[in-house]
N, C-alpha and C positions, 0 to 999 in steps of 0.2 A: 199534932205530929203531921197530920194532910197539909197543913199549912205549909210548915217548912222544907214538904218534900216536893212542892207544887214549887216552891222560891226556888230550893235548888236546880231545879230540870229547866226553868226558864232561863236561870243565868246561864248553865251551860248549853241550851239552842240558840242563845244569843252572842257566844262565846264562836261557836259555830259557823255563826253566819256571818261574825267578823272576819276570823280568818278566813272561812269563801272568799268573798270577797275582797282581801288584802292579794289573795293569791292569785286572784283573775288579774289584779292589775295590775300584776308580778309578771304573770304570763303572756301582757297584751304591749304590756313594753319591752317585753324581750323578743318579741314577733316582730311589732315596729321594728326596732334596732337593727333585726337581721335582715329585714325583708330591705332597706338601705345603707348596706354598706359600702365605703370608698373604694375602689376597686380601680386600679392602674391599668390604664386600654394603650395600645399604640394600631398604628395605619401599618401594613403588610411594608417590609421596602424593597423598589423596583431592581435594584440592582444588590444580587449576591455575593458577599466576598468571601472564597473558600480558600483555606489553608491547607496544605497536604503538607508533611513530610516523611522522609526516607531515610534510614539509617545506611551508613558509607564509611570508607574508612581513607583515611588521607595518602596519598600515593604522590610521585615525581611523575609531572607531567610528562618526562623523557625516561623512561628504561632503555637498559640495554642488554645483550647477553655479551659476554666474552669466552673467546675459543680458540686453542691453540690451532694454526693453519697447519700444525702436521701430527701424525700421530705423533706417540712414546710415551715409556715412561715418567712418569711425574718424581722425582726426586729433591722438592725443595716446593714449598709452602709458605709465603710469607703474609698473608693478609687473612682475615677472618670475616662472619658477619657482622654489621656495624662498624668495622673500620673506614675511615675517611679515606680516598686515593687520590691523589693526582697525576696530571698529564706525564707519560712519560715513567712513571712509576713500575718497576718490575712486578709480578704480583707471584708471578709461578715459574717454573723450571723446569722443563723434561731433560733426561740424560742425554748427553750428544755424543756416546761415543760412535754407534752405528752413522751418525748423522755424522761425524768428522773423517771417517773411514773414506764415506760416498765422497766428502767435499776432501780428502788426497786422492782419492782415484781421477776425479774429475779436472783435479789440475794437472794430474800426471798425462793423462790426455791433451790438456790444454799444450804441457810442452813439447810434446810427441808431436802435435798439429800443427806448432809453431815451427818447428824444425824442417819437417816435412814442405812447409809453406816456404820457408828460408830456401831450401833446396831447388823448387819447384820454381823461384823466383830467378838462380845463381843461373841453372839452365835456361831456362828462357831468352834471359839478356843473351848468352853466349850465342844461341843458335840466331838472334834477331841479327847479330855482327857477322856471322857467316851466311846469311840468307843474300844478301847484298853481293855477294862475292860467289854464289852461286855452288858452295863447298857444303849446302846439306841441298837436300832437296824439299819442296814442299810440303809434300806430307810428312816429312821428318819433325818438320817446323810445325806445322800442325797438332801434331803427335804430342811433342814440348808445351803447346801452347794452352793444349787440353789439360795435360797432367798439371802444370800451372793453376789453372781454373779451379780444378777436382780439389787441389790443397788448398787452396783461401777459400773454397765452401766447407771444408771438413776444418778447417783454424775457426771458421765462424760459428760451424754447431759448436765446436770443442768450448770456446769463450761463452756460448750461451747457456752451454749444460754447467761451467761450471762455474759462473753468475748465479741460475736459476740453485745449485747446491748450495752458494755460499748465502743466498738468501734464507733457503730451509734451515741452514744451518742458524741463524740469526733470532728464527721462528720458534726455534725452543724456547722463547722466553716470552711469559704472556706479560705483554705491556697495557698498562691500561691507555685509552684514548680521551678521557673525560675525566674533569673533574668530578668527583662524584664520594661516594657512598655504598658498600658493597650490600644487599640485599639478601642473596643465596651464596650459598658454597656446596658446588655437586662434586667437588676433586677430593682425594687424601695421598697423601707420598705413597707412594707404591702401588699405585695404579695404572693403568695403561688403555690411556684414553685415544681415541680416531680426533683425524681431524676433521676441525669443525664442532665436534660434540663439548657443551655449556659446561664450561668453568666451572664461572662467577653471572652472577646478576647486580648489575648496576646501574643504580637510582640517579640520575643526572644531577649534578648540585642545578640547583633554580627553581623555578616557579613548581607549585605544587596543584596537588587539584583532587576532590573528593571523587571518590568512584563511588556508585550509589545503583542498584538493581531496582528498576522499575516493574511493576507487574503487565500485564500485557493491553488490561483494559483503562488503565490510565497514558499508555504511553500517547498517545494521540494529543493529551494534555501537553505536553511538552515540546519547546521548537528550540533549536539552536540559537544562542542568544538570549534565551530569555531568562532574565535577571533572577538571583535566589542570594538567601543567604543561609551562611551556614554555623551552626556552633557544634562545641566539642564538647564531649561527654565530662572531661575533665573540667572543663572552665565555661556551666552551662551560661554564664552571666555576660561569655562576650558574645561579640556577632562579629560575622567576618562577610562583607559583600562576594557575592561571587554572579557569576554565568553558566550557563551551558554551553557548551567547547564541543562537546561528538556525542552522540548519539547511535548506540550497535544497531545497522540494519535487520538483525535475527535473532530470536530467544536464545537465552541459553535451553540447560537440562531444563531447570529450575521454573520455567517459562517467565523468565523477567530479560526486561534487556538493560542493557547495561548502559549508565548515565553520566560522562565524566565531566564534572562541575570544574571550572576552574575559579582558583581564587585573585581578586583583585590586589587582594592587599594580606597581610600575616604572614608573608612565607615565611620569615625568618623565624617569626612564634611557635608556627607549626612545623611538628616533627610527622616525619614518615610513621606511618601505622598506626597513630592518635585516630581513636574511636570518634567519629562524628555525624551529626545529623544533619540535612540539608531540606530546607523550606522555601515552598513557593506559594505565592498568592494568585488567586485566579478570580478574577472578576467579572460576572454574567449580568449583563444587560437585560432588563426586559424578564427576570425573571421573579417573584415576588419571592419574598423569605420573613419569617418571622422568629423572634428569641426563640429561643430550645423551653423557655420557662414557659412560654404560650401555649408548650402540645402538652396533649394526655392519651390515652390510648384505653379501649375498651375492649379488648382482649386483642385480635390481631389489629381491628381499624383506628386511626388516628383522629383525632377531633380536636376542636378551638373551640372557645367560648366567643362568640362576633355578638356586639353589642346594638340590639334595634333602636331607630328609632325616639320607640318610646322608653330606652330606658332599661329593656328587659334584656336577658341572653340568651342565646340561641346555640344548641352544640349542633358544629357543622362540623362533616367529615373534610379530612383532607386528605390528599395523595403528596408527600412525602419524598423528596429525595434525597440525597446522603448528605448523613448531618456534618457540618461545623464544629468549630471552635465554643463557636457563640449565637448562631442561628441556625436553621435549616430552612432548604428552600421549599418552596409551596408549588407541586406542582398542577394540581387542580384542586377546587372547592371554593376559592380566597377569589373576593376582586380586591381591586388597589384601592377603592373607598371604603373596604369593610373597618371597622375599628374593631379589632380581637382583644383579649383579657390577658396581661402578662400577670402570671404569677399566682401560686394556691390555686389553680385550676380544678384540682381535686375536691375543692370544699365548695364548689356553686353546686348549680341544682339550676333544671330547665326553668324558662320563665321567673327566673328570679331577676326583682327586679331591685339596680344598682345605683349606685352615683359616679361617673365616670371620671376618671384623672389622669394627667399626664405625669411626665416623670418627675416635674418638678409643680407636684402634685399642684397645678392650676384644674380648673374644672374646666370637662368635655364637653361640648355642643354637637351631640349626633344628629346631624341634618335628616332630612328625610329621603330616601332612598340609598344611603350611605351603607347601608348594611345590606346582605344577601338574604 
């Protein structure tokens, strides 16, 4: 019985010491494996290209207000919002009869002044035919010659007063002056509006142009002229070229100032008050930037993996400025020799050492002083 319990116990410490050792160099190949893995590096690049866009909404490059040039009442409404108008089109009406009263007073003046003027002319002649002949005297003549004068100044107010009434009188009808697009409606019949106080608001038919609120620390970014383009919330797939056109010297409330893009091309596509977004690129010289997939961050500070050397990785801090699309720029930490790590940044570990690739995974040759 010693015998066969001696055979047992040997087989299994040799049972033992096989799996040990299967396992060590289970362990010592998966240590190899990780301690060189391929890992994707690129060089910082010098110049940043930063996308910014603004949401705006499409407006007519030309508005206008319209207003009747005299008070009254409003008695007749013919246009609404979104009606087309053109040149010459009636839009509104105030009552005329006050207004037609003033325009017979003023011509009944007008013949009262005419008459007056008639008379004032009959004498005259007379007394110029007996002045010769010595049968008035001078200041007789005189006297005629005044009252003469006095009535062709009072025939000229009377004709301009009642010009000036047949005009007001004309003015009770709001014409529109553009072709256009009516936008607001501030009137209803039976109102009684001043003159000059806003109708209608109208859109000038023609070019159009995004209005867009910029915030206050970006505005400096932007200069008149400079090129954008812009799409519509409805048809994210097109693009439409445009410019910046004006620029508001002042914040609003809001503190943004206000940005009107004009477009090059679409007006016909695009309607008034379509929701749209306008994009600008900005490209900085001299400044380094790396993919968004290169950072990582250890609670507030930023870091990269930059490749030595020999091979190994090194987490360097960086300073960080406002991110991209697709990069962010590096504003301290980085030289433009470093080769950094795109990509799973999360799963290295200091001192680990790698096998370097480009993107079209060819293998890295980190020179010597290339890294920080």
């Amino acid at each position: 019985m010693s015998t066969v319990k001696i055979a047992v116990k040997t087989a299994l410490a040799s049972m033992m010491i096989i799996c040990s050792v299967t396992l060590l160099g289970c362990s010592t190949e998966a240590t190899e494996t990780e301690q060189v893995p391929f890992v994707m590096v690129t060089q910082p690049n010098s110049t940043h290209n930063e996308q910014k866009s603004y949401a705006g909404d499409v407006q007519a490059r030309q508005q206008t207000a319209l207003a009747f040039r005299v008070g009254g009442q409003i008695i007749e409404r013919y246009v609404d919002v979104g009606d087309q108008v053109k040149v010459g089109q009636v839009l509104a009406k105030l009552d005329v009869k006050d207004a037609q009263l003033q325009l017979n007073a003023a011509k009944a003046q007008l013949e009262s002044a005419q008459s007056a003027a008639k008379i004032a002319a009959d004498e005259l002649q007379r007394f110029q035919q007996l002045l010769p002949m010595n049968a008035v005297s001078r200041s007789q003549y005189d006297a005629v010659d005044n009252q003469y004068k006095s009535a062709m100044s009072a025939l000229k107010q009377a004709q301009s007063n009642y010009q000036v009434t047949s005009n007001q009188t004309g003015y009770n009808q709001l014409i529109a002056n553009k072709n256009g697009v009516i936008t607001a409606r501030n009137i209803e019949v039976g109102q009684v509006v001043a003159a000059g106080q806003s109708a209608y608001q109208i859109a000038i038919a023609g070019d159009r142009e995004v209005v867009i609120g910029v915030p206050e620390q970006a505005i400096s970014e932007i200069k008149v002229g400079q090129a954008a383009w812009v799409t519509l919330w409805s048809k994210p797939e097109d693009k439409f070229a445009g410019y910046v056109r004006e620029i508001s010297p002042a914040a609003d409330q809001s503190r943004t100032f206000s940005v009107k893009v004009a477009l090059r091309e679409g007006n016909a596509a695009i309607q008034l008050g379509q929701s749209a977004r306008v994009f600008f690129n900005n490209s900085q010289n001299n400044v380094l930037s790396v993919p968004l997939s290169s950072v990582s961050a250890n609670g507030q500070q930023a870091y990269v993996w930059v490749v030595k050397p020999d091979q190994t990785i090194h987490k360097v801090a960086v300073t960080l400025g406002a991110y991209g699309r697709d990069s962010v720029p590096v504003l301290s930490g980085l030289n433009p020799q470093d080769y950094v790590v795109i990509g799973g940044v999360h799963l290295l570990r200091e001192k680990q050492k790698i096998q370097p690739i480009d993107r079209e995974n060819r293998a890295v040759n980190i020179q010597s002083g290339a890294a920080s």
